[in-house]
C-alpha positions as CSV (number, residue, x, y, z in Angstrom):
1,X,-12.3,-8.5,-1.7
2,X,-10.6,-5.9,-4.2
3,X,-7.4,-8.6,-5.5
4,X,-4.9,-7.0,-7.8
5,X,-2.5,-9.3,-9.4
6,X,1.4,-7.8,-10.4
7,X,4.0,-9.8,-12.3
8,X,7.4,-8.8,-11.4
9,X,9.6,-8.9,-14.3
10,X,13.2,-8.4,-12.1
11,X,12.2,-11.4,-9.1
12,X,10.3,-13.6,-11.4
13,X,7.0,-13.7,-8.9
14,X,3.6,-13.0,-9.0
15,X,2.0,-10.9,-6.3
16,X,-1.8,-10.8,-5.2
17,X,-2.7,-8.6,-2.2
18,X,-6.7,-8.5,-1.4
19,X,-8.5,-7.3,2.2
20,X,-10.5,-9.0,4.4
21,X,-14.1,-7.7,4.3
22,X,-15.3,-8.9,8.0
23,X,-18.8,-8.3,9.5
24,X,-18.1,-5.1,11.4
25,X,-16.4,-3.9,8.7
26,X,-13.6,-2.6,10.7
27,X,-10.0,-3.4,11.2
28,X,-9.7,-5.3,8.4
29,X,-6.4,-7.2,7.7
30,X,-4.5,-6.6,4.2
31,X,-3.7,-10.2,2.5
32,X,-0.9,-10.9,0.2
33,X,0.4,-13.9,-1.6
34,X,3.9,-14.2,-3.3
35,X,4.8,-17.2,-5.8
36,X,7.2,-19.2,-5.6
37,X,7.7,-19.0,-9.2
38,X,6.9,-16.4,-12.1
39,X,5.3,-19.1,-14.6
40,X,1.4,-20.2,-13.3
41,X,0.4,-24.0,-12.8
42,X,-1.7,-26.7,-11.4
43,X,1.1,-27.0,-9.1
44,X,2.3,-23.7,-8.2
45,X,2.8,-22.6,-4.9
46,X,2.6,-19.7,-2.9
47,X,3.2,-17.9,0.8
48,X,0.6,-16.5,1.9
49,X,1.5,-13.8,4.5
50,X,-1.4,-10.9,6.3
51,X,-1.3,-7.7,8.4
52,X,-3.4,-5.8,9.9
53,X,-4.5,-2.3,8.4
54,X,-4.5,-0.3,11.6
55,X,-0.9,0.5,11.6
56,X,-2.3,4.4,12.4
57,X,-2.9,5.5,15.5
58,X,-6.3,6.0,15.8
59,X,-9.1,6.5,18.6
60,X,-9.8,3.4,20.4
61,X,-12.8,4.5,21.8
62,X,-14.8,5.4,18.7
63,X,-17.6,3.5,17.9
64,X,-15.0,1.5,15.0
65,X,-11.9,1.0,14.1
66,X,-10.7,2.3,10.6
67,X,-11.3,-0.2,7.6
68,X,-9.1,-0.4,4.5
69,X,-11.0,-0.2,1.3
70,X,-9.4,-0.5,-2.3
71,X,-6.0,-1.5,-1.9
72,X,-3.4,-0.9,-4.8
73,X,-0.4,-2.9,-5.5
74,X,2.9,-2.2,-7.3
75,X,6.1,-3.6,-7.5
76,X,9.4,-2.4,-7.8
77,X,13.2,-3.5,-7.2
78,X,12.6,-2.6,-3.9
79,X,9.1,-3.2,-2.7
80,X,5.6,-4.1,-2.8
81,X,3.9,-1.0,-2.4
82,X,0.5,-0.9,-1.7
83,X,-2.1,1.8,-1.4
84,X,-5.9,2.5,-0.5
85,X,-8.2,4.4,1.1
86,X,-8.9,3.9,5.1
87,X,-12.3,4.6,5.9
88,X,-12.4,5.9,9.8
89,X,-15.1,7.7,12.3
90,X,-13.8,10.8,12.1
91,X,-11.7,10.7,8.8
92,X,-10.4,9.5,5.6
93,X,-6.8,8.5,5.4
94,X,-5.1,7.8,2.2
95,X,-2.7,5.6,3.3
96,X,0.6,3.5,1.6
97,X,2.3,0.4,2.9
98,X,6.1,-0.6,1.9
99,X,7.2,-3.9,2.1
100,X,10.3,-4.4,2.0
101,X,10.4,-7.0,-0.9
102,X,13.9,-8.6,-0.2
103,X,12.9,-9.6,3.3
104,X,9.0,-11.3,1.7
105,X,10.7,-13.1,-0.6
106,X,12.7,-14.4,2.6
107,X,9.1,-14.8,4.1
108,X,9.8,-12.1,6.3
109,X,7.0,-9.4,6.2
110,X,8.5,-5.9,7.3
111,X,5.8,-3.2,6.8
112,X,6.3,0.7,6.7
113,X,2.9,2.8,7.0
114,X,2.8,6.2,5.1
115,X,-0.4,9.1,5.3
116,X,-0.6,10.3,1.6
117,X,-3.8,12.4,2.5
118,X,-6.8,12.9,4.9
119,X,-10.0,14.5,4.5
120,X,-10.7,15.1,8.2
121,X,-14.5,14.7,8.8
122,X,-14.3,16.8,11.8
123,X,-12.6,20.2,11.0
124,X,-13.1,19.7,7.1
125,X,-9.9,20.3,6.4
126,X,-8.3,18.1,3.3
127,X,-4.8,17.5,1.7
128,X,-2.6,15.1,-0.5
129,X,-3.6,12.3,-2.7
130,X,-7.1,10.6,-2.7
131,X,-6.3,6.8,-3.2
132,X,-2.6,6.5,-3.6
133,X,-1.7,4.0,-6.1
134,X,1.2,1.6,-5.5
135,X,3.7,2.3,-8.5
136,X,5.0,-0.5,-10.6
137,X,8.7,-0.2,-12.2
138,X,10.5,-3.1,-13.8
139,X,14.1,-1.1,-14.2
140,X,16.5,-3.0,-11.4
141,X,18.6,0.1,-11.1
142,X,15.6,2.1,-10.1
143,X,16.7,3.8,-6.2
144,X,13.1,4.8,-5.5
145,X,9.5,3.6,-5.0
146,X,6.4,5.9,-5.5
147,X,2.7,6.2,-4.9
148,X,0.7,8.4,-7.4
149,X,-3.0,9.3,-7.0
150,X,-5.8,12.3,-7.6
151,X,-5.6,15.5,-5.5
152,X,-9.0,15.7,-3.3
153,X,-10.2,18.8,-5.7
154,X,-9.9,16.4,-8.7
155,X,-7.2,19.0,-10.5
156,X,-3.9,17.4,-10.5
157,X,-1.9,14.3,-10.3
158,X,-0.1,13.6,-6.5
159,X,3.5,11.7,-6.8
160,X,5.2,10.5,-3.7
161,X,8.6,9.4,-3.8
162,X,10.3,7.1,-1.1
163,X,13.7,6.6,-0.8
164,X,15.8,4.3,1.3
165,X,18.3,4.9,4.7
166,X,21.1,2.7,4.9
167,X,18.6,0.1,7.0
168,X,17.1,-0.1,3.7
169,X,13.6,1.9,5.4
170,X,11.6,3.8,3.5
171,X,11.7,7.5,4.0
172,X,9.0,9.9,2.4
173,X,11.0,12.5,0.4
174,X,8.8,14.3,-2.0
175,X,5.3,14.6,-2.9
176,X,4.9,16.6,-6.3
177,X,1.6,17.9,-7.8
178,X,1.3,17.8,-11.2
179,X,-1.8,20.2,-12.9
């Protein structure tokens, strides 16, 4: 369910992520595929590759598992980035996932998960971005990646920027709030 399709200008590849939408609707896994070339035909290929959404912690003994629900993509000189909205028992996460891009197009598939915001269902209490959107950015010098979504009160614009350790791992530095 929920594909979204990026071109990437800088590795020449077309990337599809999509979630599985399973009968318990719980624990679903996130799907991506990466082409094996940037121009489209009969006989195209690509690598399919799939993780599972739960990279949280979460309580195992509630009566389900969290489910990811509208996943974002974006692409950028050093990742996929891709965002949604995970729908648990006793909360909301808004959550991000980096790929390290590199490594897929190696047909490794390193995953980093990031909280961008919760609405927690149990105390009420709410904070950062409500779906985080996986930034696209075709400059090959760029140093960062980003997530950008709504603020849970509707008033303002969220921007989270990532930058990289010398393991090349994602590390949240910033979240801004625009008015």
């Amino acid at each position: 369910s929920d594909p979204h399709i990026r071109y990437d200008r800088l590795s020449k590849r077309w990337f599809v992520v999509a979630i599985e939408v399973n009968p318990l609707f719980e624990n679903n896994l996130i799907f991506l595929a990466v082409s094996d070339v940037g121009k489209i035909t009969s006989s195209s290929s690509f690598t399919f590759h799939s993780c599972n959404s739960s990279l949280f912690p979460y309580d195992p003994s509630a009566p389900y598992a969290p489910f990811l629900d509208y996943p974002t993509l974006g692409v950028d000189r050093n990742a996929v980035v891709i965002g949604g909205n995970q729908f648990g028992y006793d909360s909301l996460t808004n959550v991000g996932y980096v790929i390290d891009k590199n490594k897929l197009l190696h047909g490794k598939l390193i995953v980093y998960p990031f909280e961008l915001g919760v609405y927690n269902f149990i105390n009420g209490t709410v904070g950062g971005m409500y779906t985080p959107q996986g930034v696209t950015n075709d400059d090959g010098t760029a140093k960062n990646s980003f997530f950008t979504g709504i603020t849970y009160f509707h008033d303002g614009l969220v921007i989270a920027k990532l930058r990289y350790n010398e393991k090349h791992e994602p590390i949240l530095t910033a979240e801004y709030t625009v008015p």
